[in-house]
N, C-alpha and C positions, 0 to 999 in steps of 0.2 A: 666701524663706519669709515669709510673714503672719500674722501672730496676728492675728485679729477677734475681736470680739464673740460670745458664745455665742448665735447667730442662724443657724440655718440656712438659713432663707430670705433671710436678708442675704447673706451671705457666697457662697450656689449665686447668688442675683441678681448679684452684682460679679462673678462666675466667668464668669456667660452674657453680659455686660456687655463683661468683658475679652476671649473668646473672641470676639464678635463686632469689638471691636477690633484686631483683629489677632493677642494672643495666644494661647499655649497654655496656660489656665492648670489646673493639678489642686487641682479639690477636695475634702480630705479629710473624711469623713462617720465619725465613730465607729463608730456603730451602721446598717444600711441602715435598722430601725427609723426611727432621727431623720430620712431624707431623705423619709420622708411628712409632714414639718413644707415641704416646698421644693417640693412636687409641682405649681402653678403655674407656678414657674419651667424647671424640668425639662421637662413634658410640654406647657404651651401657649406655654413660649418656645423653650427650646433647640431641643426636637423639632423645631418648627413652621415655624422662622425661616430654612431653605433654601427648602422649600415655599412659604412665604407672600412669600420676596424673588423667587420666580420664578427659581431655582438661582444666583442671582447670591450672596447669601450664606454664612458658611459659618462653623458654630462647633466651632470644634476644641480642646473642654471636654472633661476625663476627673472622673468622678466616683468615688473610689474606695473603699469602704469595706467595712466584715464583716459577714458574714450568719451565719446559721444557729445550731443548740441546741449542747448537749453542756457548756457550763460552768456550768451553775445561778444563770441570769442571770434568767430569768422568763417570763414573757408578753411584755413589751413591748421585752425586749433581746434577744433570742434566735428572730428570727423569718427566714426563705425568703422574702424577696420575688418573686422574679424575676418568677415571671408578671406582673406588674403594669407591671416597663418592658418583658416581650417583646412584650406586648398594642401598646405603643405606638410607632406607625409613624414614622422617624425618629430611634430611637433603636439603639446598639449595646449589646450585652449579650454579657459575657464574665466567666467564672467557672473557676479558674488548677484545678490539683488540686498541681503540685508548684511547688519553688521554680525551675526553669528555664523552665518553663512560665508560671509569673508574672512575671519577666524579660523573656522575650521577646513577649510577650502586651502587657505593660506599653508596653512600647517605641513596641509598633505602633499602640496607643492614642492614645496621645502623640502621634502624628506621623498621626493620623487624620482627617480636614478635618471629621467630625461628630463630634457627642456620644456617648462610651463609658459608661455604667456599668459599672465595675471592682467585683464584689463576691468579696472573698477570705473565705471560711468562716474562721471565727474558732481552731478548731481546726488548722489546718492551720500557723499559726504555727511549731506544734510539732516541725511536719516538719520533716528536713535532707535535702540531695540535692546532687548536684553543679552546678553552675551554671558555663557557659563564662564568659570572661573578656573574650573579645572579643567585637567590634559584633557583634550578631544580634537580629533581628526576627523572629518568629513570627507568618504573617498571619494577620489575622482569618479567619477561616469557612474554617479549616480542621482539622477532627478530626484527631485521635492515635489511632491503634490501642495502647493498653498490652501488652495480652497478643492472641495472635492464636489464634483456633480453627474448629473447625470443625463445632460440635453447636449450638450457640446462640449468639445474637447480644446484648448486656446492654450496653443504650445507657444512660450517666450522667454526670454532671458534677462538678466541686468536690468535697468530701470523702466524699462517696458513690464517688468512684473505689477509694478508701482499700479502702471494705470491700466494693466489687466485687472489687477483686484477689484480699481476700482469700476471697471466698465461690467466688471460679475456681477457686482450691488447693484448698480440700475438696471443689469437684466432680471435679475430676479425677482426685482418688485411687478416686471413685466409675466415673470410665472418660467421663463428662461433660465434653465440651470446651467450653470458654466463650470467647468471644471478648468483651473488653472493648474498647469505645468510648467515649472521652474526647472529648464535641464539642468541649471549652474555650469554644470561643464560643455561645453562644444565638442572637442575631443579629451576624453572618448566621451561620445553622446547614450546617453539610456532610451534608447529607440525601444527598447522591449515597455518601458514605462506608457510610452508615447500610444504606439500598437496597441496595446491590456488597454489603453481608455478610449481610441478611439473604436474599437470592434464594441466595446457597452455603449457610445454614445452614440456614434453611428455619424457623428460630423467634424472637422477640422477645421480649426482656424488659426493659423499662424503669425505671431508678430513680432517684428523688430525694427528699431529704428533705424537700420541699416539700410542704403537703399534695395529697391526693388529684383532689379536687376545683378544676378549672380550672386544673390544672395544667399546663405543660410538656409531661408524659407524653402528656398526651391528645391535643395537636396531631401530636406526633410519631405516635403510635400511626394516629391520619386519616391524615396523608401516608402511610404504610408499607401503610397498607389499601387508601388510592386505587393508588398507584401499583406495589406489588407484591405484592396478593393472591392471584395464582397460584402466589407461590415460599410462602406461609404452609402450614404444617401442621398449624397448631395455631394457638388464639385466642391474641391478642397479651397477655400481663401486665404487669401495669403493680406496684410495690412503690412507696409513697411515705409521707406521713406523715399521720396520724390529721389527719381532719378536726376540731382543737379548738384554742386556745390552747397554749403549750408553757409544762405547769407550773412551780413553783420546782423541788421535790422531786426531787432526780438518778433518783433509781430511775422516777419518775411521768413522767420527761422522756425518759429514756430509753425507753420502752417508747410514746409518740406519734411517734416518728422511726425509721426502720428501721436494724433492726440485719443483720450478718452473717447470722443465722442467719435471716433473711426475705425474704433475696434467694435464699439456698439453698432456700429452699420455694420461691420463686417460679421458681427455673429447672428444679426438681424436678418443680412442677404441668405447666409447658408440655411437659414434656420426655413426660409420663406420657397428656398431654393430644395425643400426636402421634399424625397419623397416616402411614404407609408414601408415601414419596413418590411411587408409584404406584400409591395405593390407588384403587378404585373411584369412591368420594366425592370425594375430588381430581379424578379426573379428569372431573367432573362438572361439579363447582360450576367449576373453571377454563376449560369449555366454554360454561355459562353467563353466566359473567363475557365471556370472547371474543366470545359473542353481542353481549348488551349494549352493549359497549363499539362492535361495530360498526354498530348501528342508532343 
């Protein structure tokens, strides 16, 4: 353990410094906020510096710290970064939703030859769960199924898992099967996981608390369209957060981040928005597409 300087670009620069020395070392970020004071270090050294030694080096730096709203912290403490290191090539990106899952996620970080950003949602502290006691590692880029179904597919990460499960339980009492997916990691993503459930359920619905725009959702939502838009029934939704700053005001902060009750619209929309899996127009536009794809 090191106490440094309240410098985060000191302290991530010693981290990329000691990592590329042989260690492994973790550095701790309060807020993911504060790591856009260290974003030089981060994206044009850690990233860069397997690529740029010609795979000869190798910085095996975990960067670990909390993201996201819900404690009435403001604008500049309470913010979703993610898009910004899944944007950048060379880096891993993984985000826990339970405490066993941040254990073994943890581990595999640690013992990973590249750069991790570890972001734990700030609320999720809160949580209790059982956690084994022996060695286990949980590899990167591989999703979790939490709950399994068979009507929709609802891809999410980090404390949005929370209230996917719970928005599955009131669809189901509606006769709505949801199938929940937990990628944990961002990069590398288990898109294969994602694909195998949405070609059985034939719908997507995507969430996170990050906003809307250049988000997450929207890459995934392209892969799912390139690669399995004959199993689609219905346009893919996406549920994430107001494109604006996330206010002081709990009630104001609340209502720019999605709640339960807006993933249940949204698997409600797709679900209303479907058409018969041998409907006419399916087997249309999935002929068109087969064209397409063969010319």
């Amino acid at each position: 353990m090191i106490d440094t300087p309240l410098s985060e670009a000191g302290f991530v620069g010693i981290g990329v410094g000691a990592a590329i020395g042989g260690q492994r070392p973790v550095v701790e970020i309060l807020f993911v906020d504060f790591l856009l004071l260290a974003m030089d270090q981060v994206i044009n050294q850690a990233a860069k510096y397997r690529f740029m030694s010609g795979g000869e080096g190798r910085v095996p730096l975990v960067i670990r710290t909390q993201g996201g709203a819900g404690n009435s912290l403001a604008a500049q403490h309470s913010q979703s970064l993610e898009a910004l290191y899944y944007h950048i090539p060379g880096l891993k990106l993984v985000m826990p939703s339970t405490p066993q899952d941040a254990k073994g996620l943890l581990k595999a970080a640690i013992r990973d030859e590249d750069p991790v950003i570890f972001i734990e949602h700030k609320l999720l502290y809160m949580t209790e769960g059982d956690v084994q006691d022996e060695d286990f590692v949980i590899p990167l880029g591989k999703a979790d199924i939490k709950r399994a179904g068979t009507d929709v597919t609802l891809v999410t990460w980090s404390h949005m898992v929370l209230k996917a499960l719970q928005a599955a339980e009131e669809l189901a009492v509606e006769g709505i099967s949801v199938e929940v997916i937990d990628l944990r990691t961002l990069v590398p993503m288990d898109i294969a996981c994602v694909l195998e459930s949405v070609r059985r359920t034939g719908h997507l619905v995507i969430a996170h608390e990050a906003i809307r725009r250049g988000g997450v959702g929207g890459d995934i939502a392209a892969m799912v369209a390139e690669q399995a838009f004959e199993s689609l029934r219905a346009p893919i939704i996406r549920v994430a957060g107001l494109n604006t700053p996330v206010p002081f005001n709990l009630a104001l902060e609340k209502a720019t981040v999605p709640q339960v009750a807006d993933i249940v619209a949204g698997v409600r929309s797709v679900m209303e928005a479907s058409l018969p899996a041998e409907s006419p127009v399916n087997a249309v536009t999935t002929a068109k597409v087969r064209a397409s794809s063969a010319r």
